[in-house]
Every structure is written in C-alpha cells, then in structure tokens.
C-alpha positions, 0 to 999 in steps of 0.5 A: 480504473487502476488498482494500486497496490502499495507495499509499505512500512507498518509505521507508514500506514496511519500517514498514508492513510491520512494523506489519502483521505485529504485527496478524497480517497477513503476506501482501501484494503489493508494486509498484513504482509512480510517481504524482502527487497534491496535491504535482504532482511536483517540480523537480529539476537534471540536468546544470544544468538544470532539470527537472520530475519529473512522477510520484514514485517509490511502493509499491503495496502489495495486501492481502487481509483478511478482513472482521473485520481490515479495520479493525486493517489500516487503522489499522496502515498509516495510522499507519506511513505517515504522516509528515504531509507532502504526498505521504504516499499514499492508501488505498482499500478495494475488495469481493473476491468471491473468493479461491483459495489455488492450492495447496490449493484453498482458498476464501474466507476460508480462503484469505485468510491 
C-alpha cells in the first residue's frame, strides 16, 4: 500500500478529483495548504502598496492506494493538474505499513477503498 500525497492548485481540486473517481479511486483527504516552490511567491497591491506574498494558497490532497492502483492514481492526478505553469504542485509517494477501516476492523488492503 502507497500514500500519495499531492500538493495542488486550489483550481485543480474538482478535475482531480473527477479524474480519480473515473479510475476507481474515491477516498481522500482534503487540506487546505499554503507553500512556495520555483515560483518564490509573488507581488501583490494592498492598499497601494506593494506586498510580497510569500506562500500561495494549495490543496494537499492524501490517498491511500493499494499497490496495483498506485500508478493509474498517479497518472489521473498529474494529467488533471497540470496546466504547465510554474507552480502546478508536487507529488511524492510514501510506504503505509497499515491501514485500519475503524468501522469494521478491517485491515490492510482491505481497508484501503
């Protein structure tokens, strides 16, 4: 089992998440995020005057995917986030050890989806 965590556009959430229930993936974990990357924030005017916004607004998005969806997940989310602007997001791909569906008691792969 994989937890992809996927750092996002707040305009890419609903194609995301389109794209990852047409692969079969339903369950996720939303977050409201702020971060900076390549594009080091930005300049903005606020009451004429000229401020840098350090860290933009994100989506963290958390997925939990059994081994043999970790690909087709990672394919749906890079083709719907991508806009091939600077600042697009970031995906990485951590082990899970376990998972526990706390309603059932169910465990593992089981209690992924």
């Amino acid at each position: 089992m994989k937890l992809i965590s996927a750092v996002v556009q707040p305009s890419a959430l609903d194609p995301v998440k389109n794209a990852l229930d047409e692969v079969g993936v339903t369950g996720m974990t939303i977050v409201d995020a702020k971060g900076r990357g390549a594009q080091s924030g930005k300049v903005e005017v606020y009451r004429s005057q000229r401020v840098k916004v350090d860290f933009l607004p994100k989506i963290l998005i958390e997925i939990v995917v059994t081994d043999e969806k970790l690909d087709t997940a990672l394919g749906a989310i890079e083709e719907a986030a991508r806009t091939g602007a600077i600042g697009d997001g970031k995906i990485w791909v951590t082990d899970v050890l376990q998972v526990i569906r706390v309603r059932t008691g169910e465990k593992g792969p089981e209690a992924v989806q």
